[in-house]
C-alpha positions as CSV (number, residue, x, y, z in Angstrom):
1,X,0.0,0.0,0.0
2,X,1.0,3.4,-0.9
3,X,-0.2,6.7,0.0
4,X,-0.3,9.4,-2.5
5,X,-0.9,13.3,-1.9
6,X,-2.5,15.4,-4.2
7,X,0.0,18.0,-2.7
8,X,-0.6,21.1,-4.4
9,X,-2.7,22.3,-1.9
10,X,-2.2,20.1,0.8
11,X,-2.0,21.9,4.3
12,X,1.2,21.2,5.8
13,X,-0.4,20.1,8.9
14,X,-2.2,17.3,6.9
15,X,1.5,16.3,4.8
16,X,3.5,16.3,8.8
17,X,0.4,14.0,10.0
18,X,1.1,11.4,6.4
19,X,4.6,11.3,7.0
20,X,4.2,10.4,10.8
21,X,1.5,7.4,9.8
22,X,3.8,6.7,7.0
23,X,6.8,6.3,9.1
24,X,5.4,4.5,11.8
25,X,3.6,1.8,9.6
26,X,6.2,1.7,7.2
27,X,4.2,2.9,4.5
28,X,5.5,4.4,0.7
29,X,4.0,8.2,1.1
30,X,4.3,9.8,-3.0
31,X,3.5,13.7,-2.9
32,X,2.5,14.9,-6.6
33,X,2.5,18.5,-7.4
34,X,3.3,20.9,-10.2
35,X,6.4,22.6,-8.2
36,X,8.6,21.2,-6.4
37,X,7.9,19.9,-3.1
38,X,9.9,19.1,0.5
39,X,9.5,16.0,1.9
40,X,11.7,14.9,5.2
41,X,14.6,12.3,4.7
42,X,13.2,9.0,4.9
43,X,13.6,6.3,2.0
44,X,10.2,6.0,2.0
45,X,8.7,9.3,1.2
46,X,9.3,11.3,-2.6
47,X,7.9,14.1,-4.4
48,X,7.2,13.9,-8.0
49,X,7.0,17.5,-9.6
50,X,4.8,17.0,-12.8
51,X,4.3,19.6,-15.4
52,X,2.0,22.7,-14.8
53,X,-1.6,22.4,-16.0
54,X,-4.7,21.9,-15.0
55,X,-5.2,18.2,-13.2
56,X,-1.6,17.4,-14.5
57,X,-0.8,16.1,-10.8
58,X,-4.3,14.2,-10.9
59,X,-3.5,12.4,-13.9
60,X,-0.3,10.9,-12.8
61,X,-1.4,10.1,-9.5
62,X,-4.2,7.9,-11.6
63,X,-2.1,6.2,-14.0
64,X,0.4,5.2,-11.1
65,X,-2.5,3.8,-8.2
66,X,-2.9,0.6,-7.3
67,X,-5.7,-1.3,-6.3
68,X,-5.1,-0.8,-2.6
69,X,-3.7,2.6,-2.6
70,X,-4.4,5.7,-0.6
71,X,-5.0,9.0,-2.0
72,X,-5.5,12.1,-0.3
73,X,-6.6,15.2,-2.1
74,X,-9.3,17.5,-2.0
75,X,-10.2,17.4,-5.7
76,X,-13.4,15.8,-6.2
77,X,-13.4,14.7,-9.4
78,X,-10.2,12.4,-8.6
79,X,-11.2,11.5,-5.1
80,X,-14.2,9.9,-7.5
């Protein structure tokens, strides 16, 4: 199981929260965005910076789920 963040306009209180689950149950945490994106030292976290455009970061995150997966965002349309 991975768990991918729409991260464009993630809070940073929600992103600190992910990375403590993540890192505590071991988990692959992905953030997408269009710029580029911190994420704390830990081989299991990344950021992927996709290009800008509209649902750009949505599209990826859709081709790249698995069955099983976790995605947070607050973008209806892909949350359906």
């Amino acid at each position: 199981m991975k768990i991918w963040i729409d991260a464009d306009a993630a809070p940073r209180e929600v992103k600190e929260l992910v990375f403590k689950s993540g890192a505590r149950l071991q988990l692959q945490v992905i953030l997408v965005a269009n710029q580029t994106i911190w994420v704390p030292p830990n081989k299991l976290f990344s950021a992927v910076t996709v290009s800008e455009g509209a649902n750009e970061a949505d599209k990826y995150m859709v081709e790249k789920a698995e069955a099983g997966d976790l995605a947070i965002t607050a973008d209806i349309p892909l949350a359906a």
